[in-house]
LODRENGU-727944 format. One record per residue: residue in one letter; x, y negated, z negated of N, C-alpha, C in turn. Coordinates in pm, whole numbers, padded with zeros to 5 digits, always signed. Each point is the difference from the previous one (the first is absolute). Layout:
// LODRENGU-727944
aXYZXYZXYZ ...
// end
This chain:
// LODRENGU-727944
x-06399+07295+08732-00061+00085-00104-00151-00010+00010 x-00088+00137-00019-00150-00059+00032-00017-00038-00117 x-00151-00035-00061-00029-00011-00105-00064+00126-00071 x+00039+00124+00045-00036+00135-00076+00132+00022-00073 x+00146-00028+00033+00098-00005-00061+00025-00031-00085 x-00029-00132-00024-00036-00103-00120-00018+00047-00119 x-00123+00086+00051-00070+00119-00092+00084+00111-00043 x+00051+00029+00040+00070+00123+00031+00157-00050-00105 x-00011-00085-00019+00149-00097-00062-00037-00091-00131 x-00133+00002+00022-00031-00058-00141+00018+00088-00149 x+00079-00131-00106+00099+00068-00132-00125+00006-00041 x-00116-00072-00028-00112+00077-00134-00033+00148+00102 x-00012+00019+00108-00040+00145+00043+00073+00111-00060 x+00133-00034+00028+00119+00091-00009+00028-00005-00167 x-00008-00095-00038-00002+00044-00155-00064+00012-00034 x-00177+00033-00035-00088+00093+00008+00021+00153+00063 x+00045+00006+00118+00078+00144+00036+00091+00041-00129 x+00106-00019-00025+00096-00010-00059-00046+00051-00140 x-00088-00121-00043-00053+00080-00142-00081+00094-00031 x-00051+00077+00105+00014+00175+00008+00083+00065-00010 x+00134-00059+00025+00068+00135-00044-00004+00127+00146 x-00087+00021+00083-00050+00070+00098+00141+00009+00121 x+00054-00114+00049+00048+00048+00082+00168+00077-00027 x+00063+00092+00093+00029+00115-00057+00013+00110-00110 x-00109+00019-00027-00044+00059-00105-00072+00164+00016 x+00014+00058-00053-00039+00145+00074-00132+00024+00011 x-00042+00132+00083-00136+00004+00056-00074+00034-00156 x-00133-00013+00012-00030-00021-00154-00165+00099+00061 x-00045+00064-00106-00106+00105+00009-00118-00136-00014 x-00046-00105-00035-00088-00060+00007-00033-00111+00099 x+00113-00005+00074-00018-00023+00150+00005+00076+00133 x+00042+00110-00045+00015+00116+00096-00146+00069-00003 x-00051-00010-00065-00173+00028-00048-00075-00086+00105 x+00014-00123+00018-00043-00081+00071-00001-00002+00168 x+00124+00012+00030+00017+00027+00134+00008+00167+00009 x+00013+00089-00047-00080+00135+00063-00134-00041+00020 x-00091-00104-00089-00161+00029+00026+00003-00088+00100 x+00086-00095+00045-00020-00063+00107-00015+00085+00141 x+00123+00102+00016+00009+00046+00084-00078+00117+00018 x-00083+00058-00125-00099+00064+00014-00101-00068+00024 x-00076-00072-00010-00115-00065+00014-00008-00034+00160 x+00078-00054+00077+00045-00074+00089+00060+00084+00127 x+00091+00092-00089+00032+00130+00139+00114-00056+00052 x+00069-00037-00069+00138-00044+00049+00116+00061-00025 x+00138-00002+00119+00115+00110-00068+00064-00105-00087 x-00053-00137+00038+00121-00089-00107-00078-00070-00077 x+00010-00040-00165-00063-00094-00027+00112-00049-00113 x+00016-00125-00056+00083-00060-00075-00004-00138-00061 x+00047-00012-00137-00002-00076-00031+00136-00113-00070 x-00038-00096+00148+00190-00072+00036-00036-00100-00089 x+00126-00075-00046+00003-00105-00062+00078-00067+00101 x+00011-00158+00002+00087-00085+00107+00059-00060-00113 x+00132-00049+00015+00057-00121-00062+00063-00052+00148 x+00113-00101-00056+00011-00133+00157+00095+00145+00079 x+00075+00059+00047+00081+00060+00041-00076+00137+00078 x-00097+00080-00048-00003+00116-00006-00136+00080-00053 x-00105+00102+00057-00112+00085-00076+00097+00105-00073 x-00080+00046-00100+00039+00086-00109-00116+00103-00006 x+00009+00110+00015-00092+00087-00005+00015+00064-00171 x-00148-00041-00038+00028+00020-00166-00068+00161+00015 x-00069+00011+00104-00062+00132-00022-00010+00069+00105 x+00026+00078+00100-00034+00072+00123-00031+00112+00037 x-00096+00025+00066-00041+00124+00008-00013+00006+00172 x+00088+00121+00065+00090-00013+00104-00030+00171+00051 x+00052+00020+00102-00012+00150+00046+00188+00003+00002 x+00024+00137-00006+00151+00050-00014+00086-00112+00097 x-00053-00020+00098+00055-00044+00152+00070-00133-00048 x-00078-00056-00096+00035-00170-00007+00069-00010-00053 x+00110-00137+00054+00117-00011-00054-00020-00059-00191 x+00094+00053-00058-00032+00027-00184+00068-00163-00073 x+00016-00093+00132+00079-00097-00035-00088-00100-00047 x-00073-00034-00159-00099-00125-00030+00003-00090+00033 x+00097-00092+00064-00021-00156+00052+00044+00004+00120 x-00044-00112+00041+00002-00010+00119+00032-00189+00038 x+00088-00040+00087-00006-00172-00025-00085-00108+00057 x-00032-00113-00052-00146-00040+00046-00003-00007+00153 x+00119-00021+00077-00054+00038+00141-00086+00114+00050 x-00002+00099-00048-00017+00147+00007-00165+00011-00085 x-00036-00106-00079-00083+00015-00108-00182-00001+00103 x-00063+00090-00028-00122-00032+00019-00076-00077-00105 x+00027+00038-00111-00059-00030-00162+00019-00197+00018 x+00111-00006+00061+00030-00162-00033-00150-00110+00039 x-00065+00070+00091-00098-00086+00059-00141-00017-00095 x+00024+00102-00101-00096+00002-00075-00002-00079-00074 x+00190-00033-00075+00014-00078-00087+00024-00157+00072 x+00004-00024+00125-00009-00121+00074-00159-00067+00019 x-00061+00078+00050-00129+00010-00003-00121-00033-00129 x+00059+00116-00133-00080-00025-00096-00151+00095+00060 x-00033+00052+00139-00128+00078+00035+00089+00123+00033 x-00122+00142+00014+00038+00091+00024+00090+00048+00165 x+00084+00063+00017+00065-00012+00145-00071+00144+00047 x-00061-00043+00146-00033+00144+00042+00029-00028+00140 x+00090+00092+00051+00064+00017+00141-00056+00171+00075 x-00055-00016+00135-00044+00108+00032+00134+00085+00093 x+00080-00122+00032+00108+00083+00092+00136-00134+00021 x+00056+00092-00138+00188-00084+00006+00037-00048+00109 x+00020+00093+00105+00036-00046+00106-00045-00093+00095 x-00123-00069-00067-00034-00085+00061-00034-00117-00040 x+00028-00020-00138+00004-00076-00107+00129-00083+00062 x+00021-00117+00027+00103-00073-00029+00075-00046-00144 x-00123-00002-00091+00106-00002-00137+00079+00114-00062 x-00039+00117+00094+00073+00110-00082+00083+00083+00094 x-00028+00015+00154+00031+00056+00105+00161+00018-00012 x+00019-00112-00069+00150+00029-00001+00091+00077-00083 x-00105+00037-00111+00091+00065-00113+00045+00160+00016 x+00104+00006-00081+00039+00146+00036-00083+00107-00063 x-00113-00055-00081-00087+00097-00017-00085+00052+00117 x+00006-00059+00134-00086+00029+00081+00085+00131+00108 x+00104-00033+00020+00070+00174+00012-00028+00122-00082 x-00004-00016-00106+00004+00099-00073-00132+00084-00042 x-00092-00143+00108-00184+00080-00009-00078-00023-00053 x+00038-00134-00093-00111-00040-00061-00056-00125+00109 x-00121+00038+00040-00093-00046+00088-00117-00077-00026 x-00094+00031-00093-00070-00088-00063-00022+00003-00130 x-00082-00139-00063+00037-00045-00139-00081-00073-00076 x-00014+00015-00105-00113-00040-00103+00004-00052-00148 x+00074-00136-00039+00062-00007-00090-00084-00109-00082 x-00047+00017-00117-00080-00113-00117+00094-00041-00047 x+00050-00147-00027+00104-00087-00111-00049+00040-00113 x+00102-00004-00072+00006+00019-00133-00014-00148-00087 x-00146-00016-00045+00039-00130-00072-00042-00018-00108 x+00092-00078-00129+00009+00055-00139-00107-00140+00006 x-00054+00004-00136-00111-00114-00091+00034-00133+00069 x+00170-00007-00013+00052-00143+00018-00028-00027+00121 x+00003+00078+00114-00065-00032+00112+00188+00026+00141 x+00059+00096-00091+00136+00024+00064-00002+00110+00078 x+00037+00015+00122-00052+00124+00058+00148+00038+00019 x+00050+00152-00070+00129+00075-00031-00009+00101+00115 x-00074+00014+00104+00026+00103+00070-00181+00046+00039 x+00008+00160+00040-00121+00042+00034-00018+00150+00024 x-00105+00048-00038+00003+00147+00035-00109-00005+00130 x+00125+00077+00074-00025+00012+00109+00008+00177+00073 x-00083+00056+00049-00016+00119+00077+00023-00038+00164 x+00085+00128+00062-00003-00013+00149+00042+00109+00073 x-00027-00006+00109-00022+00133+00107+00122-00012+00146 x+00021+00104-00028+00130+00041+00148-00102-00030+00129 x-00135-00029+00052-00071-00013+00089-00047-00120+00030 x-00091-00048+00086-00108-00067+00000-00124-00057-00116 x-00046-00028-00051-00089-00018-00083-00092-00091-00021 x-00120+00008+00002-00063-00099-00047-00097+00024-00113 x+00028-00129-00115-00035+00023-00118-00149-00031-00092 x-00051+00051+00006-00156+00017-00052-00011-00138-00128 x-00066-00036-00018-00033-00079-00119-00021+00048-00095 x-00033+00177-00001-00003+00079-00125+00117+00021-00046 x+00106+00020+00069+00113+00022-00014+00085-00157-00075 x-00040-00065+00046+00075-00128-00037-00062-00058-00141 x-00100+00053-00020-00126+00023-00114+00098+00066-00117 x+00054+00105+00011+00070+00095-00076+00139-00057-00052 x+00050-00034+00141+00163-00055-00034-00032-00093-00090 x-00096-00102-00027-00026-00137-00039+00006+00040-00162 x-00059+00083-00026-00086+00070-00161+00163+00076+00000 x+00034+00039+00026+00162+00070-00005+00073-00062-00044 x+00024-00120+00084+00071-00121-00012-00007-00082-00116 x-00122+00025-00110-00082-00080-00094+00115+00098-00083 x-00006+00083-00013+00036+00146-00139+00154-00062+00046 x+00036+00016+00101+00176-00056-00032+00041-00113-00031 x-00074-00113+00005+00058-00126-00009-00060+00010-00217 x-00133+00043+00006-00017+00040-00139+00142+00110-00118 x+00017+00066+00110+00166+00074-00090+00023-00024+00013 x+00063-00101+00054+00118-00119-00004+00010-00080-00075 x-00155-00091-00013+00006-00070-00110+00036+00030-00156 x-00111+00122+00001-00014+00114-00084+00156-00021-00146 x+00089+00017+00130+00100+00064-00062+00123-00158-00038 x-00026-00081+00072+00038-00109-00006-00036-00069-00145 x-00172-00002+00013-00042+00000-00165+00108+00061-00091 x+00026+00118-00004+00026+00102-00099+00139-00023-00019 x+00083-00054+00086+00129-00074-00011+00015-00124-00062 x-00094-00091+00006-00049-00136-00066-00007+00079-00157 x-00102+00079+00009+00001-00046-00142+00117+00122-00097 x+00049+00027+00066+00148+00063-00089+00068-00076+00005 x+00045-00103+00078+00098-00104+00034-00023-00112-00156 x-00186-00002+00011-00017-00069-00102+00014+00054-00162 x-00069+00125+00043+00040+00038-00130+00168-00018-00068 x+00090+00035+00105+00135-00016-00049+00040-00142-00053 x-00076-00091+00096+00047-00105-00006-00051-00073-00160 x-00104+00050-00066-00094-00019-00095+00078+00057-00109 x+00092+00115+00028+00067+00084-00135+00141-00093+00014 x+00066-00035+00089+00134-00105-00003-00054-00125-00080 x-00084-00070+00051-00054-00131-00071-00039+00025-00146 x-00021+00082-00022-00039+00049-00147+00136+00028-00100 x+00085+00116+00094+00106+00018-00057+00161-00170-00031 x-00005-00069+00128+00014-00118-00073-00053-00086-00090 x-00123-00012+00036-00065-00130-00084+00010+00057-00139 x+00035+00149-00052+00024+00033-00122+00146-00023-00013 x+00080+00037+00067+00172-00093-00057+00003-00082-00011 x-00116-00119+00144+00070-00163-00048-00089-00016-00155 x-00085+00031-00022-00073-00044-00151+00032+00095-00147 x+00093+00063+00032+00078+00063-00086+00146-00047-00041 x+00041-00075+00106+00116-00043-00064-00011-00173-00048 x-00096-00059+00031-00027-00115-00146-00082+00011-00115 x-00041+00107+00050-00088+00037-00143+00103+00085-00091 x+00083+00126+00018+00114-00014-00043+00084-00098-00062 x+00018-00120+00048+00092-00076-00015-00106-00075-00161 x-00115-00046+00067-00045-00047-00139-00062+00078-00097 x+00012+00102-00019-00040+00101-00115+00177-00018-00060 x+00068+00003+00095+00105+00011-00094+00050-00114-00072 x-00046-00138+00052+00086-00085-00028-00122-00026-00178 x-00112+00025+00102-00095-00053-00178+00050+00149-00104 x+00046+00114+00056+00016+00048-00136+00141-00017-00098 x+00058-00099+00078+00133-00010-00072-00043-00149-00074 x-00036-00053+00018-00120-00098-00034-00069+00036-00138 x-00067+00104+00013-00096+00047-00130+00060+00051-00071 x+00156+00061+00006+00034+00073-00067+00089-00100-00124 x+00008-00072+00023+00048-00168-00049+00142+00002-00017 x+00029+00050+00071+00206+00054+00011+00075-00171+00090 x-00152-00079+00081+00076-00116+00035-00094-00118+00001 x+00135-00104-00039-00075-00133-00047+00054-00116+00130 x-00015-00084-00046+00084-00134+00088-00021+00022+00137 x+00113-00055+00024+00017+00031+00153-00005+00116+00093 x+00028+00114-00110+00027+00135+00073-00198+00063+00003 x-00068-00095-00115-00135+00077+00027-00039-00116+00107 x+00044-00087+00060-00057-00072+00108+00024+00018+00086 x+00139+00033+00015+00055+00079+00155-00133+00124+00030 x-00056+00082-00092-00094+00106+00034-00096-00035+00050 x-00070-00125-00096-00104-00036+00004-00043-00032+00177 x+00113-00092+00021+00065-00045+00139-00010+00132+00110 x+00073+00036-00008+00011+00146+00053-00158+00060+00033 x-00070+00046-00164-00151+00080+00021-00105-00128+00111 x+00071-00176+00029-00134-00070+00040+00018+00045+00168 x+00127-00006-00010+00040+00002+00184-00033+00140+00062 x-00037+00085-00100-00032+00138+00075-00141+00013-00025 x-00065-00099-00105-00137-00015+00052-00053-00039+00101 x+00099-00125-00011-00034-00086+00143+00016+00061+00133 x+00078+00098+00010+00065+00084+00115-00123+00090+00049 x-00045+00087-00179-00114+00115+00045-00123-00105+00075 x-00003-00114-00012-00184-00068+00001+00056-00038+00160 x+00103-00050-00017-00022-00004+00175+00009+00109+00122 x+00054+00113-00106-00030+00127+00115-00084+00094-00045 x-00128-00041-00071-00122+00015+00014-00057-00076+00086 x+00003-00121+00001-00089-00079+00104+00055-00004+00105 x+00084+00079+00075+00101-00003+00095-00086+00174+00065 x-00008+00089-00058-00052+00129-00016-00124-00024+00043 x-00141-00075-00099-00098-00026+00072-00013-00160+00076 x+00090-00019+00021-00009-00084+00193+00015+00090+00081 x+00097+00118-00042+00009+00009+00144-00089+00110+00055 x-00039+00045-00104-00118+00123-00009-00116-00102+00084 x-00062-00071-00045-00123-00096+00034+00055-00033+00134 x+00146-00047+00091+00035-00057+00106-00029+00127+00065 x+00043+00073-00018+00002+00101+00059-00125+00119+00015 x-00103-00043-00057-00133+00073-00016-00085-00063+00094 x+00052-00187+00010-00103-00051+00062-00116-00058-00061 x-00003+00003-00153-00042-00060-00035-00023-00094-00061 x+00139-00061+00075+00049-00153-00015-00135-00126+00096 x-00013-00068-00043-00063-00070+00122+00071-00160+00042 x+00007+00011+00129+00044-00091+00016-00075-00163+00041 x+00057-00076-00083-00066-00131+00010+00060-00110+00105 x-00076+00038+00141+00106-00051+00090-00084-00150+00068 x+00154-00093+00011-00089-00140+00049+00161-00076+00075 x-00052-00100+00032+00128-00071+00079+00099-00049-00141 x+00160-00020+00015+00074-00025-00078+00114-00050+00062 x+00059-00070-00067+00143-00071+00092+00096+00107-00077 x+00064+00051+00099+00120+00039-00054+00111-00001-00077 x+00019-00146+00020+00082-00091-00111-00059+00003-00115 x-00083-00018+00020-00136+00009-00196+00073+00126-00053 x-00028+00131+00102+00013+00149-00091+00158+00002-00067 x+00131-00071+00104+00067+00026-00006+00077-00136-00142 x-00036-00067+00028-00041-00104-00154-00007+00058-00135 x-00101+00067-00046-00086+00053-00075+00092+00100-00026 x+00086+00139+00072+00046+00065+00000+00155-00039-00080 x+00068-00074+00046+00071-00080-00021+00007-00064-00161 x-00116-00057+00016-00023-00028-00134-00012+00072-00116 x-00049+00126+00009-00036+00134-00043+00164+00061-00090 x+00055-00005+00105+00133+00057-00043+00111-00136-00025 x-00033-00073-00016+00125-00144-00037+00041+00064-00126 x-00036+00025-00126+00032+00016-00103+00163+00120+00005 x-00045+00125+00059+00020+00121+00023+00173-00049+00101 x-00070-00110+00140+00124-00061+00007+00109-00085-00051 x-00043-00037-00110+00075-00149-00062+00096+00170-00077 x-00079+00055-00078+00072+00079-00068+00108+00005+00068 x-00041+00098+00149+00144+00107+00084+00087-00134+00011 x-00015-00097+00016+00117-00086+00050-00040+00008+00167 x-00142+00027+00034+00010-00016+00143-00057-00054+00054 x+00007-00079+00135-00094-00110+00039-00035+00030+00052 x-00138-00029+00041-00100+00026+00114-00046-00085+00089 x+00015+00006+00146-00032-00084+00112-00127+00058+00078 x-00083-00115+00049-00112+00068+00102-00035-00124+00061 x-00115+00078+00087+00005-00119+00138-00108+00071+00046 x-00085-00066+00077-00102+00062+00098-00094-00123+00040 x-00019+00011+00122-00045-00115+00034-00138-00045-00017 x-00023-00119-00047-00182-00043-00061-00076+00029+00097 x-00007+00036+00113-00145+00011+00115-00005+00170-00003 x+00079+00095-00046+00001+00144+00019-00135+00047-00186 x-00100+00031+00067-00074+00061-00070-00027+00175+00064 x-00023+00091-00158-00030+00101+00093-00177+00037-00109 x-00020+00148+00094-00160-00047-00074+00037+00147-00090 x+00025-00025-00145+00016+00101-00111-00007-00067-00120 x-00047+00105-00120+00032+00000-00128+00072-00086-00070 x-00026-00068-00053+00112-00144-00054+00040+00143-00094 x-00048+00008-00109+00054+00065-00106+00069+00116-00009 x-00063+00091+00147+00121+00108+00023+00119-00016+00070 x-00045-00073+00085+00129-00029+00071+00136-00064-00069 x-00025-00121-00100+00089-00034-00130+00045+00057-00039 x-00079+00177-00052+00036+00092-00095+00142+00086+00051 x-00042-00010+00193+00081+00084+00101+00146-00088-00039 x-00023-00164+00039+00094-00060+00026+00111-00010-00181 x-00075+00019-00068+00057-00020-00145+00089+00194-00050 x-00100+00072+00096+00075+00104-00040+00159-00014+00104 x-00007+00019+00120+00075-00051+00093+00151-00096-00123 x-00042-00098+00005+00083-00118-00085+00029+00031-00101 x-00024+00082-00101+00030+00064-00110+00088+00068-00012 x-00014+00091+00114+00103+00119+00042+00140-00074-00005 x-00014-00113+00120+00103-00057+00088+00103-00076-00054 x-00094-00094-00166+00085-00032-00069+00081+00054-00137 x-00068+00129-00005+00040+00108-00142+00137+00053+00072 x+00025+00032+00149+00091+00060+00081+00092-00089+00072 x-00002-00155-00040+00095-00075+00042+00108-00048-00091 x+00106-00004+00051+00124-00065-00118-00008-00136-00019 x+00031-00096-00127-00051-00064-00057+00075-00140+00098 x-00115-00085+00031+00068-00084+00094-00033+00026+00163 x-00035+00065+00041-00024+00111+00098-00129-00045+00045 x-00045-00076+00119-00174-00073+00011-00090+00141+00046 x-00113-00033-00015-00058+00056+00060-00115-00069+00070 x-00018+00075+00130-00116-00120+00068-00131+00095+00058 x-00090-00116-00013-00110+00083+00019-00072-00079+00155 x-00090+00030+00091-00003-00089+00117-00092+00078+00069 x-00117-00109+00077-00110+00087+00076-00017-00087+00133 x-00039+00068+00100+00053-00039+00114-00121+00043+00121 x+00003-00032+00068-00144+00039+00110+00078+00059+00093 x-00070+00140-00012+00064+00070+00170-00164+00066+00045 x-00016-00072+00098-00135+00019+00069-00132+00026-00030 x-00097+00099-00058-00072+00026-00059+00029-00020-00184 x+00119+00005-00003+00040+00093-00138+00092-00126-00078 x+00023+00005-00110+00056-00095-00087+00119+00090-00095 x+00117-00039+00013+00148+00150+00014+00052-00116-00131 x-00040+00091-00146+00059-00047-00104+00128+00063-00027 x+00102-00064-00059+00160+00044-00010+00062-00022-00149 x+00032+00133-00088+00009-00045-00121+00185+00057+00037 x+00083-00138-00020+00150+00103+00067+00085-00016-00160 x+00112+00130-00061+00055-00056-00094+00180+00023+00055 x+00064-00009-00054+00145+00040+00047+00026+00059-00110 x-00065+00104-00121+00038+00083-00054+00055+00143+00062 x-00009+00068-00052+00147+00199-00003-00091+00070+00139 x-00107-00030+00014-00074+00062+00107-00060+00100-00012 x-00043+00062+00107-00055+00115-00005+00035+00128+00079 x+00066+00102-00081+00095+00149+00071-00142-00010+00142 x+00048+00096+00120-00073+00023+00102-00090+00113-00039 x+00015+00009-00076-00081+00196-00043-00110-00039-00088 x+00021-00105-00039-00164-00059-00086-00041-00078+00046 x-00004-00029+00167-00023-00117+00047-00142+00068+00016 x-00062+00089+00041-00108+00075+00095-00090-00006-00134 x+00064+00038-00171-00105+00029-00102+00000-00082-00106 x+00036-00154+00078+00038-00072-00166-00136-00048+00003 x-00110-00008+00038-00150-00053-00006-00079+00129-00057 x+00070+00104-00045-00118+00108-00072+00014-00022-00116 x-00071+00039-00057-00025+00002-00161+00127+00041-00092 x+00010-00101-00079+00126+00082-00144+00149+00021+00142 x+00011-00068+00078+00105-00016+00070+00073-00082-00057 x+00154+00032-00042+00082-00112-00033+00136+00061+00074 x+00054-00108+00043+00190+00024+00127+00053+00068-00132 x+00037-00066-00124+00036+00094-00138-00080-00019-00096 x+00003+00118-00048-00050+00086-00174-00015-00118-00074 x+00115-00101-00017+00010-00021-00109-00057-00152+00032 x-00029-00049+00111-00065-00072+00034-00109-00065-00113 x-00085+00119+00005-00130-00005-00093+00035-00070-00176 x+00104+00064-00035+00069-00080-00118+00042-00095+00021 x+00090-00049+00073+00093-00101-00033-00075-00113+00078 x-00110+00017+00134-00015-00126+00050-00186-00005-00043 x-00019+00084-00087-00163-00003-00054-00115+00056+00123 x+00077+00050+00113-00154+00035+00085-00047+00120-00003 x-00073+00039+00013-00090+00133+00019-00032+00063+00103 x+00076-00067+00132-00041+00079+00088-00083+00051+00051 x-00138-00089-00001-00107-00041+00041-00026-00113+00092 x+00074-00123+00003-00046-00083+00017+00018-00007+00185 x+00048+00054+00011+00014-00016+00175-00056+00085+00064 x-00069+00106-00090-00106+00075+00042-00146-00035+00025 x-00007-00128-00105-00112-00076+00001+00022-00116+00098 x+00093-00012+00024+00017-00129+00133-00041+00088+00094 x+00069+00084+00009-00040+00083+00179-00132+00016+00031 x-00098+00041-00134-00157+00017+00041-00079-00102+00019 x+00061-00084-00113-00065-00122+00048-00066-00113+00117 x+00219+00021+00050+00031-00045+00163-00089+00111+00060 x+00002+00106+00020-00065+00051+00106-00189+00001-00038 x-00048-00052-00095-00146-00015-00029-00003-00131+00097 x+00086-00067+00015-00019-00156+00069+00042+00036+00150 x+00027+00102+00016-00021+00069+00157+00153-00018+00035 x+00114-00027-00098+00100-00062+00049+00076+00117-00025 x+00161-00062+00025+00112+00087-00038+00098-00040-00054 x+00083+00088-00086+00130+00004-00096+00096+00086+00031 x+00138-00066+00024+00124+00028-00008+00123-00029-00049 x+00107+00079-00006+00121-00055-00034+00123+00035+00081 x+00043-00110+00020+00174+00002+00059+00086-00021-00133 x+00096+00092+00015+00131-00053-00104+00117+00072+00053 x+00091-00103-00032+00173+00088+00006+00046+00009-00144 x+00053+00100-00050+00079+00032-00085+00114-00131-00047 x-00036-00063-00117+00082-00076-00038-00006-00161+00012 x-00135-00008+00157+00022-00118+00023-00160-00027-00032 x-00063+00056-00053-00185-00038-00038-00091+00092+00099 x-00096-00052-00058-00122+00072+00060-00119-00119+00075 x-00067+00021+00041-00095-00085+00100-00142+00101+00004 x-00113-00043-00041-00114+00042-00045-00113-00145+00124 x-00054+00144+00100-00080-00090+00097-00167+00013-00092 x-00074-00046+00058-00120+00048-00013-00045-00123+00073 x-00151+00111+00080-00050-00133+00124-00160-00021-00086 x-00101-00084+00034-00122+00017-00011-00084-00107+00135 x-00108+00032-00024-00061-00033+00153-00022-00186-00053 x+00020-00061+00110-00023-00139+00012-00127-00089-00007 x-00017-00059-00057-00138-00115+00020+00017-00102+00081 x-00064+00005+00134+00025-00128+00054-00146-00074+00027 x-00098+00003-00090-00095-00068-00016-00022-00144-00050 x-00084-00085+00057+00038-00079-00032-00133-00092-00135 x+00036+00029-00128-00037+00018-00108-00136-00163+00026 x+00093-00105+00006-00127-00090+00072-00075-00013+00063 x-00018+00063+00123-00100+00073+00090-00111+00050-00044 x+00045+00089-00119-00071+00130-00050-00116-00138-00123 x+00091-00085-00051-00141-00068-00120-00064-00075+00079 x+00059-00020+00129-00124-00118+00096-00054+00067+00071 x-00032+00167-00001-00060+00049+00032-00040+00057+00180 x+00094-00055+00028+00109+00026+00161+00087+00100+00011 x+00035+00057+00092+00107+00074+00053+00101-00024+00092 
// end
């Protein structure tokens, strides 16, 4: 494989492609604008603007004489465009047939002879392809000409973005009217609950026990609304970024201690025990206090969803760079169809979840940003019936903390 392939195969490229939307997609009047002025400016019968993904060019726009075949892609053997996106510089060939990188393609039967193609490369620095002009002849290409394609090349990778923007922020906007439209059910139905319980309350219809059962009743749906308020703005702030993180060396065992400790109460209740382990020399370099928050949401879950008696263990472990924390429970599991969205927001496996086991469906939304603010990652394995298993890695400290006060390395 050379190392233009590489390129040519790399997932941030291709999913940057991808989130255009662009490839097979129909010819569109604001790129077809583009390559006519190419091929006017320039004097060419062909000019176009291909996109590459790993397989194949995509002609998003072409402007062609009757003769040429009407077929838009073409496969990367065949691709002139690919060298642009291997390259990352403009490709200019005066004669196919004598080109060894291209001599071979079946575009060179069919007459396309020489070639002039600018990469297409977005802000991020991803090059999706290139508009490229070329000639059934001989050619050699002026610097005025390559002058033009370049400023051409600027206006398409700009509509591209353009429109990419304009997808972002409808995506957001939607996403802004869903978050709204829940966060008004979940805070409607304990506020509900305690308007009603204090007006049966005021109305003085109950005394004794039956006005304490309410009383009871209106504290736990206070308690319910205040933590999915502060559940609401965590994850707003995790997720804005304008969290900051307070990062320093930590033993693992400490976070996972602390965590542990956090939820003992919560376990003594369920009837469930909790085991952990991780070995004293594994430090990683993060957040004492978020990472706890990760590991306590994690453990919370694991023991609200285990049957009573039922351990649960928690355990951190060194795999090479990275430190692979394991929160495992042998509770009901998790169906395969919420495996991909149980880390988004107001996600719960069931409805009734939110009642009967107190969460909000937040909290593993705020683990995921967290873990990934610490550069790391979060997952889950589960089988149906037999528990669930909750990974999350973070990067390792292998510094050596005495060194550092005697002022050595």
């Amino acid at each position: 494989m050379s190392s233009g392939a590489a390129e040519i195969h790399d997932p941030n490229r291709l999913a940057a492609l991808a989130v255009t939307g662009l490839m097979d997609s129909p010819f569109e009047e604001s790129f077809d604008r583009l390559t006519r002025l190419a091929a006017q400016f320039i004097g060419t019968p062909l000019a176009l603007v291909n996109l590459v993904d790993d397989r194949r060019q995509f002609a998003k726009s072409c402007v062609a004489p009757s003769t040429w075949p009407a077929d838009r892609e073409a496969p990367l053997a065949d691709s002139f465009c690919k060298w642009a996106v291997i390259s990352g510089e403009p490709v200019v060939i005066e004669d196919a047939r004598r080109d060894e990188r291209v001599s071979g393609s079946a575009m060179v039967p069919l007459g396309l002879i020489s070639y002039a193609g600018i990469p297409l490369v977005t802000s991020q620095g991803y090059v999706l392809g290139s508009l490229c002009v070329a000639d059934f002849a001989p050619r050699r290409w002026t610097p005025g000409e390559l002058q033009v394609l370049r400023d051409l090349a600027g206006a398409v990778v700009t509509e591209i973005e353009l429109r990419a923007d304009i997808a972002a922020r409808l995506e957001a906007e939607r996403a802004k009217d869903e978050f709204v439209s829940v966060v008004s059910h979940e805070l409607r139905t304990p506020l509900t609950s305690i308007r009603g319980s204090l007006g049966l309350l005021a109305s003085g219809q109950l005394a004794g026990e039956r006005a304490q059962r309410m009383l009871d009743v209106a504290i736990q749906n206070t308690d319910r609304l205040v933590r999915l308020i502060n559940n609401i703005l965590d994850v707003e702030r995790v997720e804005s970024g304008k969290v900051q993180l307070e990062v320093r060396r930590v033993a693992a065992r400490e976070l996972i201690e602390q965590a542990v400790e956090a939820t003992q109460g919560l376990a003594t209740r369920a009837g469930v025990p909790v085991e952990w382990t991780a070995p004293p020399e594994l430090h990683v370099h993060a957040d004492p206090d978020r990472v706890v928050q990760v590991i306590t949401n994690l453990l919370s879950n694991a023991i609200k969803f285990s049957p009573a008696g039922s351990p649960v263990r928690v355990s951190a472990e060194a795999r090479g760079a990275e430190a692979l924390f394991q929160v495992r429970d042998r509770g009901r599991g998790i169906p395969p169809e919420h495996l991909d969205d149980i880390f988004e927001r107001f996600q719960q496996v069931d409805s009734s979840d939110s009642r009967e086991k107190g969460g909000s469906g937040l909290g593993l939304a705020i683990s995921r940003s967290l873990v990934q603010q610490h550069a790391g990652q979060i997952w889950v394995s589960s089988e149906l019936g037999r528990g669930s298993t909750f990974f999350f890695t973070l990067p390792t400290d292998t510094s050596d903390p005495t060194a550092a006060r005697n002022g050595t390395r």
